[in-house]
C-alpha positions in Angstrom: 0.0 0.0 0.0 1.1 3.3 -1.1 2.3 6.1 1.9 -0.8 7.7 1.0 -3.2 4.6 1.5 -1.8 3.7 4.9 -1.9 7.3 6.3 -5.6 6.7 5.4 -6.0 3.1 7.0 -8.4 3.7 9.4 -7.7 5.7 13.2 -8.0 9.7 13.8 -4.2 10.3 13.0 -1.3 8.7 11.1 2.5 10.1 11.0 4.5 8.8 8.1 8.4 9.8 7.6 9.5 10.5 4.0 13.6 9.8 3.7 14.4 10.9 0.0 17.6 9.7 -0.9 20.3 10.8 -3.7 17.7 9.2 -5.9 15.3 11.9 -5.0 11.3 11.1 -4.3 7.8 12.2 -5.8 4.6 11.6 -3.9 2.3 12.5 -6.7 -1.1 14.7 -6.9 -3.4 13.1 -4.0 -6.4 14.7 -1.5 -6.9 13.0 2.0 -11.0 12.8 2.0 -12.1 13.4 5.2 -8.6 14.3 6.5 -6.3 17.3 6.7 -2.2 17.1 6.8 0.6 18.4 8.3 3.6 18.0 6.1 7.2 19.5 8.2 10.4 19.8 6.8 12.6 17.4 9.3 16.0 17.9 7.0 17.2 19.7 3.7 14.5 21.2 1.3 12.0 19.9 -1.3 9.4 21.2 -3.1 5.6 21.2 -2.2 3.2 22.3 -4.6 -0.7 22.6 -3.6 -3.1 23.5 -5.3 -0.5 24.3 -8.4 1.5 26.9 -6.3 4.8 25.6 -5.7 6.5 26.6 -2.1 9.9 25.5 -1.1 10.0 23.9 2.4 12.7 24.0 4.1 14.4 22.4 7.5 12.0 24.0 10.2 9.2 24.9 8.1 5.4 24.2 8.4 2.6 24.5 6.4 -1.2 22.3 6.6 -3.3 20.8 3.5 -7.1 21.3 4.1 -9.0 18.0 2.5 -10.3 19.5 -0.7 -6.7 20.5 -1.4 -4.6 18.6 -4.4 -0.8 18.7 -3.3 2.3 16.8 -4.5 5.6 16.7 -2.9 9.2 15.9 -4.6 12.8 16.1 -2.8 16.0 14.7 -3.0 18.5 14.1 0.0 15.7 15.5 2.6 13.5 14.3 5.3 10.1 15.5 5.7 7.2 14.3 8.1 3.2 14.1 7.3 0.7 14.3 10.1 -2.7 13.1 9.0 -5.5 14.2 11.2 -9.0 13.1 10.9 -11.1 16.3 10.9 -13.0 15.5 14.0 -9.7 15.5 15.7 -8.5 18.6 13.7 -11.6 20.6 14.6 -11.1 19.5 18.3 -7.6 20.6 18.2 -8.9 24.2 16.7 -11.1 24.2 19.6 -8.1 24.4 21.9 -5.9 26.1 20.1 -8.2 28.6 18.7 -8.5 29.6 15.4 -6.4 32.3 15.5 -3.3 30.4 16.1 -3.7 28.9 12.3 -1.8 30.0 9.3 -3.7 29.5 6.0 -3.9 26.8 4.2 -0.9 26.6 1.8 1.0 28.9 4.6 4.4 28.1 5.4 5.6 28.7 9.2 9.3 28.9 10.0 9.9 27.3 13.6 12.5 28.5 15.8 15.8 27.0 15.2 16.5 23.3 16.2 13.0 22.8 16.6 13.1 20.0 13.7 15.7 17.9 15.6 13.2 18.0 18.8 9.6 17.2 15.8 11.9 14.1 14.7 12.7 12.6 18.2 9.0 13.2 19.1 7.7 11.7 16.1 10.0 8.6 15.6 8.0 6.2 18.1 4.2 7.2 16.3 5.2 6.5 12.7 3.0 3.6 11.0 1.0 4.3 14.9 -3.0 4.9 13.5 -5.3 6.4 15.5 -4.3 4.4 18.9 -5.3 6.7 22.2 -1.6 7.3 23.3 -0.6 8.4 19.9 -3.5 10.5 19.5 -3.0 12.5 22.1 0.9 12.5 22.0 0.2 14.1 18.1 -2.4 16.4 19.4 0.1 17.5 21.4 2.9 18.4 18.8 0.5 20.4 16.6 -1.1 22.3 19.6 3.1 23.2 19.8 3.4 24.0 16.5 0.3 26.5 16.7 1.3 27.8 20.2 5.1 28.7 18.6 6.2 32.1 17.9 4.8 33.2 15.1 7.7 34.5 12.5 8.4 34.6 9.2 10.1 32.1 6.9 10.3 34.8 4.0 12.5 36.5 5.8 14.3 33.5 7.3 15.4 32.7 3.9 16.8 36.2 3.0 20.4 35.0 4.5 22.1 32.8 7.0 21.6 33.2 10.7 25.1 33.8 12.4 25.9 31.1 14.8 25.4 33.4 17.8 21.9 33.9 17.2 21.3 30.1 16.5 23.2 29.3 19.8 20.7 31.9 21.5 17.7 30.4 20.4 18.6 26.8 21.3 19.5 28.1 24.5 16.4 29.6 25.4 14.4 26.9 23.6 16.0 24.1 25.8 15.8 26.2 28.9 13.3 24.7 31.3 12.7 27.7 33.4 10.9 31.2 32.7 12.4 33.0 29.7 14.5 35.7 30.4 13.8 39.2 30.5 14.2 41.1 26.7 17.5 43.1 28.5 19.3 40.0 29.7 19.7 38.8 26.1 22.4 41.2 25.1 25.2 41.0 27.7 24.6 36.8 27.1 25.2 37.1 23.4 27.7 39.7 23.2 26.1 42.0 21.2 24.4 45.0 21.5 20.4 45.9 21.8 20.1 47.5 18.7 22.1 44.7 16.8 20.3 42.0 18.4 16.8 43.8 17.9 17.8 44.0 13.9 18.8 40.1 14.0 15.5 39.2 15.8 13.3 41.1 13.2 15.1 39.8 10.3 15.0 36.3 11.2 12.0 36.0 13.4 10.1 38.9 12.1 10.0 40.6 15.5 11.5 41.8 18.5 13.3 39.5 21.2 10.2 40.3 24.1 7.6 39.3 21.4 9.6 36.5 20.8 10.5 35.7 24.3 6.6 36.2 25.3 5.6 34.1 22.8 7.7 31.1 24.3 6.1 32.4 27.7 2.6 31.6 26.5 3.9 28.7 25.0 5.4 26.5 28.0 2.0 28.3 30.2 -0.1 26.1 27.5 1.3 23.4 27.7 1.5 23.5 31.8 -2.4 24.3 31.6 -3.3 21.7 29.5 -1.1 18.9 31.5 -2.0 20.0 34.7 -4.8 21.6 37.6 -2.5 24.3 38.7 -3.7 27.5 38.8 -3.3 30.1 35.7 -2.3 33.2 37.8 0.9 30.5 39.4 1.6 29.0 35.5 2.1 32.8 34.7 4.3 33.8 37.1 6.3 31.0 36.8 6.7 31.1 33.0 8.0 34.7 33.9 5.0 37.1 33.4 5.3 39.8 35.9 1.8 41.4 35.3 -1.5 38.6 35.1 -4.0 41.2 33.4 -1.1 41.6 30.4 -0.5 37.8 30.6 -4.5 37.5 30.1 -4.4 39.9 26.8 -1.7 37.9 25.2 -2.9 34.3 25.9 -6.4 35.3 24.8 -4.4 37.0 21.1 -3.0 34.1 20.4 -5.4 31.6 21.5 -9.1 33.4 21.6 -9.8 31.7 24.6 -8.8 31.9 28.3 -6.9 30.6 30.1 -8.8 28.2 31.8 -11.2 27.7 28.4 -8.1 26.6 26.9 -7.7 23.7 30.1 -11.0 22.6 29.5 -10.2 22.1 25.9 -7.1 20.4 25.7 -8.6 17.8 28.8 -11.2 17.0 26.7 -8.7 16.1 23.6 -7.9 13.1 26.3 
């Protein structure tokens, strides 16, 4: 059975893992009825062509297929992963995520750097997995990641190489398991200057470090609301917002929901 047919072989969610050798690899024209897809660049590029636009994924990048969507996909020497999703599940992940959080269909989103090593590791143990509970839920959790990430913007990404500083930076803070730091700390701990820091950030992120910082805030304060009972005003102190009311704003931006809304949610995805 093709890749294709088995990500379709019954259960809410299949991951397959696409290795395209030196001999390169085409997954043809296809829909998923009743289905929508992740497809996520683990390693190298390839080329990704829906609905007859053609985008260029890279390492890091993103992007969903909706079910009415014709896509192909055609690489050589890269790695990429596909995440179907039956659409009950995919509405019920929406539901905790919140709309909002969603690129369009066709979109590509550029992950912070590193985060593809960490989307392979996760992903390893679930491939040829359908639809059982524990892989359900452990899926449901990777995409409610990828929407929760800082948003940013792969266009600009691609406009040049990242120095090695900045990349050490981000894997830093990604791998940190405490609060983020403040915006102001970042300098001094990089050896470089605001201004030249705050130009690196909106060039490769598309923003500046505290939006970026805050967004990996309300990122570890979902996942701690949707794995645990503590309460929201403790999850944002500790993930190192000093003011609740402004910590309310953002998580209800990027998620439409509250706090505790967006508990109730994600418990009911188990």
């Amino acid at each position: 059975m093709s890749l294709a047919g088995r990500m379709l072989a019954g259960g809410d969610c299949h991951v397959g893992i696409r290795r395209a050798g030196a001999a390169g690899f085409r997954m043809g024209w296809h829909r998923h009825r009743g289905f929508v897809e992740l497809v996520l660049g683990l390693r190298g590029r390839f080329t990704h062509r829906i609905r007859r636009t053609g985008l260029v994924q890279e390492e890091g990048m993103w992007t969903w297929v909706g079910e009415a969507d014709a896509h192909e996909l055609d690489g050589r020497g890269c790695v990429w992963a596909n995440i179907a999703l039956a659409l009950p599940l995919w509405r019920r992940i929406l539901a905790v995520a919140g709309r909002g959080a969603l690129p369009r269909a066709g979109g590509l989103r550029q992950a912070a750097p590193g985060r593809a090593a960490d989307w392979m590791q996760r992903m390893a143990p679930w491939e040829g997995c359908a639809g059982d509970t524990a892989t359900q839920c452990a899926v449901a959790a990777l995409v409610l990641d990828l929407l929760a990430g800082p948003p940013s913007r792969p266009q600009d990404a691609a406009a040049g190489a990242a120095p090695d500083w900045w990349l050490r930076l981000i894997r830093e803070l990604e791998a940190e398991r405490g609060a983020p730091p403040r915006a102001q700390a970042l300098p001094p701990r990089c050896g470089k200057s605001a201004a030249h820091l705050a130009r690196t950030f909106r060039k490769h992120l598309g923003g500046t470090p505290s939006a970026y910082l805050n967004g990996l805030r309300l990122e570890r304060a979902a996942r701690r609301l949707a794995a645990g009972e503590d309460p929201p005003a403790a999850i944002a102190y500790d993930c190192g917002f000093e003011s609740l009311g402004y910590f309310y704003t953002l998580f209800r931006r990027r998620f439409r929901c509250s706090p505790l809304e967006y508990r109730t949610r994600a418990h009911a995805l188990g």
